[in-house]
C-alpha positions as CSV (number, residue, x, y, z in Angstrom):
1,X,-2.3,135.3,112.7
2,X,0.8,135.9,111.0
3,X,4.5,135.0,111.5
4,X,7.6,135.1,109.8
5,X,11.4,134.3,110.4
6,X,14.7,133.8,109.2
7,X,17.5,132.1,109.5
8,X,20.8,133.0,107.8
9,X,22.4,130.0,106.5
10,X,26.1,130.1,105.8
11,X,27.2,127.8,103.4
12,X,30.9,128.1,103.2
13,X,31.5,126.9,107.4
14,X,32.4,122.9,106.7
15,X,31.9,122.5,102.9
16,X,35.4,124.8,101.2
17,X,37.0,123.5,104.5
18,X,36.8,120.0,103.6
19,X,37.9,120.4,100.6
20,X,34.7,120.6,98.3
21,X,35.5,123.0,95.6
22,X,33.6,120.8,92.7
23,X,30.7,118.6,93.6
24,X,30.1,115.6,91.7
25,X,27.0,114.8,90.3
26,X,27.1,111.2,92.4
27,X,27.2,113.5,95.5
28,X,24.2,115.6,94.2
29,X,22.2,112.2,93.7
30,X,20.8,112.6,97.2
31,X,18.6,115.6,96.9
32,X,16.3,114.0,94.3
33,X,14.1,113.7,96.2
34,X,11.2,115.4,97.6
35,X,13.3,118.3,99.5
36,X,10.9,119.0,102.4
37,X,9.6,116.5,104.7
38,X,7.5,116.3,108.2
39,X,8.2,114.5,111.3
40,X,5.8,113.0,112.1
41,X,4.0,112.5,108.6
42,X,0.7,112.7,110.6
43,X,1.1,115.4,114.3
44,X,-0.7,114.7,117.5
45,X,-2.8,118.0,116.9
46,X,-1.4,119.8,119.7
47,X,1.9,118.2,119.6
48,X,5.2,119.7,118.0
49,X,6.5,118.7,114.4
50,X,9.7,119.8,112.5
51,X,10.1,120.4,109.1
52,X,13.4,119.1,107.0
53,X,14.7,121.0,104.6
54,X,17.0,119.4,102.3
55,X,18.3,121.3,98.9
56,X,21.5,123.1,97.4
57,X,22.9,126.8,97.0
58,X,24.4,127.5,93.8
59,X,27.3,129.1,94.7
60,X,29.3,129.4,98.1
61,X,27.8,132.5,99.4
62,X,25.3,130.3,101.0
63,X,22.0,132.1,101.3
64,X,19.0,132.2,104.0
65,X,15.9,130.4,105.1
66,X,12.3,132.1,105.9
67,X,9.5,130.5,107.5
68,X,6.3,132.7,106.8
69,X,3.4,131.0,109.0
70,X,-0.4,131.2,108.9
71,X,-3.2,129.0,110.3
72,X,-3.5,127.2,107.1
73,X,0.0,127.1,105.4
74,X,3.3,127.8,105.8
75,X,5.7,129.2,103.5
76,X,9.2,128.3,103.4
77,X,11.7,130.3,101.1
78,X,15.4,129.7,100.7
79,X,16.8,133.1,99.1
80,X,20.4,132.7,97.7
81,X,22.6,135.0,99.3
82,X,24.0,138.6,97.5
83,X,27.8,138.7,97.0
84,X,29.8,141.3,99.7
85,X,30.9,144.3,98.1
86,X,34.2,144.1,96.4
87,X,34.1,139.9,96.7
88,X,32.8,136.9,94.5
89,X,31.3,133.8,95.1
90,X,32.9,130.8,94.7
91,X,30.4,129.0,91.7
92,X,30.5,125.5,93.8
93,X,26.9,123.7,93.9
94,X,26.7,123.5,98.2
95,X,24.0,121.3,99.9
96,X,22.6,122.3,103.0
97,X,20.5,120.6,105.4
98,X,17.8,122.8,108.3
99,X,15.6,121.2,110.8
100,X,12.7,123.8,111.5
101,X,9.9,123.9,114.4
102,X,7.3,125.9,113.1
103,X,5.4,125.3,116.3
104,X,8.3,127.4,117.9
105,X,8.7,130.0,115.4
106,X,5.5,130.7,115.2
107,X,3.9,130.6,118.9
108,X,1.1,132.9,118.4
109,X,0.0,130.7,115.3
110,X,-3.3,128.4,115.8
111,X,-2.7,125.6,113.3
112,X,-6.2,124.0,111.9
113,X,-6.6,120.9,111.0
114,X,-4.1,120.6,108.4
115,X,-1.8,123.0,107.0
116,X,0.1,123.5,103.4
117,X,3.8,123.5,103.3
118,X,4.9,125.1,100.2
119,X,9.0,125.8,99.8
120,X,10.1,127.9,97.2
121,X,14.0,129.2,96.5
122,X,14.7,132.2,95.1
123,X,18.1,132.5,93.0
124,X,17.8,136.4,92.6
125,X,14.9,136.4,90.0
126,X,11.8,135.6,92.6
127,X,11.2,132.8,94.4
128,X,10.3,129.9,92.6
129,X,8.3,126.8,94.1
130,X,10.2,123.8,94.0
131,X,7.7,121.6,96.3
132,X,4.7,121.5,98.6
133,X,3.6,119.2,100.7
134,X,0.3,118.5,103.1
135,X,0.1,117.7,106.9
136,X,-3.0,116.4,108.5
137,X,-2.8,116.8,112.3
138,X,-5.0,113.9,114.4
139,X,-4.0,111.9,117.6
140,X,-0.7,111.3,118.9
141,X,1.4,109.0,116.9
142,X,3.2,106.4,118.7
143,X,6.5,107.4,120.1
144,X,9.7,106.1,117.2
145,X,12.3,103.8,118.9
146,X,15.8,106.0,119.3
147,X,18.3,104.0,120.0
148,X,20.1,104.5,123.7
149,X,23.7,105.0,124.4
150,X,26.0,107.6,122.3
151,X,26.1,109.5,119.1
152,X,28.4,111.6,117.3
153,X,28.3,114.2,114.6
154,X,31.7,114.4,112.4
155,X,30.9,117.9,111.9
156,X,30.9,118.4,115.5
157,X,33.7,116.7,116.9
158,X,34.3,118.5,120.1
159,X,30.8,117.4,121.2
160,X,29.1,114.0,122.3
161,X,25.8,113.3,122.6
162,X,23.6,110.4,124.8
163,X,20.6,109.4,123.9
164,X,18.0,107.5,126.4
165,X,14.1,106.6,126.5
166,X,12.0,105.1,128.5
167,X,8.5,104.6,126.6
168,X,7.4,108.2,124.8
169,X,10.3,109.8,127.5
170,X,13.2,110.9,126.0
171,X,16.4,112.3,127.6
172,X,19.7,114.1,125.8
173,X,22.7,115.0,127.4
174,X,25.1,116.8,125.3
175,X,28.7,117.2,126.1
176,X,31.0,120.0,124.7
177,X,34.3,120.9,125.2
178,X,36.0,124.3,124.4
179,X,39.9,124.4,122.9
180,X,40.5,124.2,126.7
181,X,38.9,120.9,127.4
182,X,36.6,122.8,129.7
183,X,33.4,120.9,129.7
184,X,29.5,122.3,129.5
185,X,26.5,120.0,129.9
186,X,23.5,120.3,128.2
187,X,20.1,118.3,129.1
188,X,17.1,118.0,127.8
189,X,13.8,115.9,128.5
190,X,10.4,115.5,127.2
191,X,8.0,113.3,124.9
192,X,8.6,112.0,122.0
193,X,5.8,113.3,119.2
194,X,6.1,110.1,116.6
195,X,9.4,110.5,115.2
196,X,9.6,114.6,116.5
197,X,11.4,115.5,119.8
198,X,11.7,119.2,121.3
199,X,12.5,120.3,124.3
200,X,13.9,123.5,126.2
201,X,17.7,122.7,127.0
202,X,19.7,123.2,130.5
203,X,23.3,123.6,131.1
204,X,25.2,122.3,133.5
205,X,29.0,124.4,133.4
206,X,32.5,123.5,135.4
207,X,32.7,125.2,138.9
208,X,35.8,125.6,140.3
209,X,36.4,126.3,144.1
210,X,39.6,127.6,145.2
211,X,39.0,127.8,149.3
212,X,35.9,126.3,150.3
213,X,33.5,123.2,148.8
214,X,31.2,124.0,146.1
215,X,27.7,124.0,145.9
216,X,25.8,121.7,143.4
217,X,25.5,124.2,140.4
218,X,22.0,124.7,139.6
219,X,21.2,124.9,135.8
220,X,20.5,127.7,133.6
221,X,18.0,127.3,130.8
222,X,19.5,127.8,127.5
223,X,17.8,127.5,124.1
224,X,16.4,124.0,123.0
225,X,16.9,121.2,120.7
226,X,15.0,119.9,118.0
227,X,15.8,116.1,117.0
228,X,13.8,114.5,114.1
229,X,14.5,110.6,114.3
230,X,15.6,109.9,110.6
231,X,16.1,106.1,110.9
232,X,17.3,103.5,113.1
233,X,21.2,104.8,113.4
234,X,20.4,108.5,112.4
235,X,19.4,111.4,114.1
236,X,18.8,115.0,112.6
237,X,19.6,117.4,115.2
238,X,18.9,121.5,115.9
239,X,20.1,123.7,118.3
240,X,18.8,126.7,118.8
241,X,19.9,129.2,121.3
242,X,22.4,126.5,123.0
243,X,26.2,127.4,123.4
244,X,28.7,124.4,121.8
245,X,32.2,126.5,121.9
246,X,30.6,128.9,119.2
247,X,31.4,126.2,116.5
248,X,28.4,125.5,115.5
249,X,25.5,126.6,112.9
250,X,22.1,127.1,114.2
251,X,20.6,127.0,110.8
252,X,21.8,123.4,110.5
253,X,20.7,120.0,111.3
254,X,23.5,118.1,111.9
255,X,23.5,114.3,111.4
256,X,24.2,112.1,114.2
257,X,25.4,107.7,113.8
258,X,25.3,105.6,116.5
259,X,28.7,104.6,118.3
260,X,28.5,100.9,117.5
261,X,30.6,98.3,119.1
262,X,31.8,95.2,118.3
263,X,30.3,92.8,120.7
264,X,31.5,89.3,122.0
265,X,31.6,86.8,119.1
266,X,31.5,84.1,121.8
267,X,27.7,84.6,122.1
268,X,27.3,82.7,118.6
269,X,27.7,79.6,120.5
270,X,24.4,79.3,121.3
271,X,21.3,79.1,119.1
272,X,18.8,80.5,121.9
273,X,18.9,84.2,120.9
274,X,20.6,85.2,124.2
275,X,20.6,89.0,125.7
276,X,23.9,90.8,124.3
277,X,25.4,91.4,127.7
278,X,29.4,90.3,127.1
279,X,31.8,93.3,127.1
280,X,32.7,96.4,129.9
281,X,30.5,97.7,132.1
282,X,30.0,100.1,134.9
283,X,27.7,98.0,137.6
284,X,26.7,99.0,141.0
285,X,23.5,98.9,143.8
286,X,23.1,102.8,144.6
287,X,23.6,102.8,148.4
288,X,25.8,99.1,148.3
289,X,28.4,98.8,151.1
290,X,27.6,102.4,152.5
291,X,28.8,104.0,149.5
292,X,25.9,106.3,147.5
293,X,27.1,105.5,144.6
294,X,28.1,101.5,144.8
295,X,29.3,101.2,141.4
296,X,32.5,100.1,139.7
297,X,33.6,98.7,136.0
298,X,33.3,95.0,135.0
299,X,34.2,92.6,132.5
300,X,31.3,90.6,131.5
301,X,32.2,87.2,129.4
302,X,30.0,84.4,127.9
303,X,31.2,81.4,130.1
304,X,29.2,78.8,128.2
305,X,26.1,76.6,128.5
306,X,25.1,74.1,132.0
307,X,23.4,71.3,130.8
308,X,20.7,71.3,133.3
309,X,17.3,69.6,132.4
310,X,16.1,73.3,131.6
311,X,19.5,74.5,130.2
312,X,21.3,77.8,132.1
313,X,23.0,79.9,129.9
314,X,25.5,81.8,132.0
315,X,27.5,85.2,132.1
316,X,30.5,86.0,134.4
317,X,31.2,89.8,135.8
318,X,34.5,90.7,137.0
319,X,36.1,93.6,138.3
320,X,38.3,94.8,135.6
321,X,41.8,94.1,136.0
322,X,43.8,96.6,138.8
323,X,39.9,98.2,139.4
324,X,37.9,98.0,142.4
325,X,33.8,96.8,141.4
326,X,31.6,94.1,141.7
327,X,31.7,90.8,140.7
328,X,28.5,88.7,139.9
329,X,26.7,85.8,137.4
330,X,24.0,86.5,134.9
331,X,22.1,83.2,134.1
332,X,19.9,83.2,131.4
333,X,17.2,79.9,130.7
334,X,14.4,79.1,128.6
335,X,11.3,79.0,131.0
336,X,9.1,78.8,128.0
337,X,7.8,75.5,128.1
338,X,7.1,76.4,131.8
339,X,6.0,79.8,132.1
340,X,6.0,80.8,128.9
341,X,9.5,83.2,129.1
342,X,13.2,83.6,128.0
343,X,14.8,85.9,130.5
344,X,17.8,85.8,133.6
345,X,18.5,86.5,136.8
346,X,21.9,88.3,138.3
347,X,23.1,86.3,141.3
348,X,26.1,86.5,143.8
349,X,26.2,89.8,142.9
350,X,28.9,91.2,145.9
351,X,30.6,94.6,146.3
352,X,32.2,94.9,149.6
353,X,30.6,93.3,152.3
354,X,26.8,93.1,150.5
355,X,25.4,90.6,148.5
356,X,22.6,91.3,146.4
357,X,20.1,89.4,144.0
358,X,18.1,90.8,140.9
359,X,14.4,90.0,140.4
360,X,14.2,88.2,136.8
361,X,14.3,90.2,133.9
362,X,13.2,89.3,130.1
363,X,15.5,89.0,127.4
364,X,14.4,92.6,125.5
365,X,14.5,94.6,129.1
366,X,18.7,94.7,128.2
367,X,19.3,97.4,126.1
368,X,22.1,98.5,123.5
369,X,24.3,100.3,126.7
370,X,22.4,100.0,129.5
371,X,20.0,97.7,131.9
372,X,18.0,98.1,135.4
373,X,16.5,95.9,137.3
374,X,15.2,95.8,140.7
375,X,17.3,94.2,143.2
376,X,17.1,93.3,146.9
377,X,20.4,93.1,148.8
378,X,18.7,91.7,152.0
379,X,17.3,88.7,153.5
380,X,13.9,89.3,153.4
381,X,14.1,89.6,149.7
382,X,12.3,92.9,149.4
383,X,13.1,94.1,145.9
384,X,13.8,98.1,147.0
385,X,16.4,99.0,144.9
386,X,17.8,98.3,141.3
387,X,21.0,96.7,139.9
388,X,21.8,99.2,137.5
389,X,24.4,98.3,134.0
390,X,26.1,101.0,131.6
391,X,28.1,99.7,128.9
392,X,31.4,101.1,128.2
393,X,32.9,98.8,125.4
């Protein structure tokens, strides 16, 4: 079986706009390197992988990528684009960047055992190969680590984009919003492939209802995203057949940081390497005092150390200040020469008329923006429900 496709690349979208009309050569030092590279290294043999494509156009006409798929090799060739009639290209030296899913663009191709990437560029005299690379496919890698809570993209800053996994799970929700501030919801799920995610996408638009109460909006299916996990703070990300206000390039993968906050520095005080739980919240027990939701925004402080004959470590919640939530205390001891375990315990916790207890968690269960843990808000102490934690700040 044999596939092909391509994807026109236009170079000129971010690059003149920013100002880039001469491109040092310290700028260029990043593409020496190897300009094609797998995620994983090593596929699950069934399992999807993406290609990264990293290199430069010699002018700003930008040019256009081809993926040219068979059993035992795929060809990739970046062919610089032809001036328009009548106009010039600007001779700037442009990087690009593309994420591609050959498993995608070529359905109806049975990949063997391994395959043979080979990229070439063609500047108008042939294409030339510039690298070529192997990938062996075997058993499923173990799923990369990306971290939860919210990215951004400064080349797409109408858009947001929050990240969450549990185990090989993981779940994307981008938010867009048009020159309006009208807001559409993207969401994606599925399992992570090593450092390789893909997944159909769903939106999730604005309904408005003039006479009568709306519905729940059921969502539409609508392209998918690719994400290749790059490092610890950076994601590489694709969208392909997903609406984002028309501003964006599907021939792209766009780089996503972390949001990083500053947390408590009151948390130094201690040498036990305590959970970093100080800052704002939103904190609630779904179903809590009759409401479904149960859940309000805290301030959570480091209120110091008792000296107790096993030492209690201890956090205060608060509702924030002219807000309605919850208020509770996160204690936090050193059972090790006991049980063997560092972790805490939320007690007091009280919203309304209920009062609530967590079941003790371990120190690595808190994540970077958000924690759950089971909870019983009853006497019998039947642990049916969860305490659930999103950080805002």
């Amino acid at each position: 079986m044999h596939y092909r496709e391509t994807k026109p690349m236009t170079a000129l979208r971010s690059f003149l706009c920013a100002g880039l009309l001469a491109l040092p050569l310290s700028a260029l030092a990043q593409f020496a390197f190897m300009p094609v590279k797998a995620f994983p290294e090593r596929p699950a043999a069934d399992g999807p992988f993406l290609l990264l494509i990293e290199d430069r156009w010699n002018d700003a006409c930008g040019g256009s990528l081809e993926l040219d798929a068979q059993s035992d090799e795929i060809i990739v060739t970046a062919t610089l684009a032809s001036p328009l009639l009548g106009a010039a290209c600007a001779q700037v030296v442009v990087p690009f960047r593309s994420l591609l899913n050959p498993r995608a663009a070529a359905p109806d191709v049975d990949f063997g055992e391994a395959v043979t990437v080979i990229y070439r560029f063609d500047a108008g005299n042939g294409p030339v190969e510039r690298a070529r690379i192997g990938v062996s496919f075997g058993s499923e890698p173990p799923a990369a680590t990306a971290q939860t809570g919210g990215w951004i993209s400064d080349a797409l800053p109408s858009s947001g984009f929050f990240v969450d996994q549990q185990g090989d799970v993981m779940t994307v929700l981008v938010a867009d919003y048009d020159e309006d501030g009208v807001g559409t919801w993207h969401y994606a799920a599925g399992r992570l492939n090593g450092s390789a995610f893909s997944a159909p996408a769903q939106r999730f638009g604005e309904i408005v209802c003039i006479t009568a109460s709306c519905p729940r909006a059921a969502p539409l299916s609508e392209g998918r995203i690719d994400i290749a996990i790059n490092a610890r703070d950076e994601l590489l990300v694709a969208f392909e057949g997903v609406l984002l206000s028309g501003r964006y390039d599907e021939s792209e993968a766009y780089r996503y940081r972390r949001l990083d906050f500053e947390r408590d520095p009151a948390l130094a005080v201690s040498d036990l390497p305590l959970p970093d739980l100080a800052g704002t919240w939103v904190a609630g027990v779904p179903g809590v005092d009759g409401d479904p939701g149960g859940f309000g925004s805290v301030d959570i402080i480091f209120e110091g150390i008792e000296e107790t004959a096993i030492p209690r470590h201890v956090f205060r919640a608060s509702p924030r200040l002219g807000e309605d939530g919850p208020s509770f205390t996160i204690v936090c001891t050193d059972d090790r020469p006991v049980d063997g375990t560092l972790g805490c315990s939320i007690d007091d916790f009280a919203y309304g008329t209920e009062n609530c207890v967590t079941d003790r968690f371990a120190f690595e269960a808190v994540g970077h923006e958000r924690l759950s843990v089971p909870a019983s808000c009853d006497a019998a102490f039947t642990f049916e429900t969860r305490l659930e934690l999103f950080r805002l700040d």
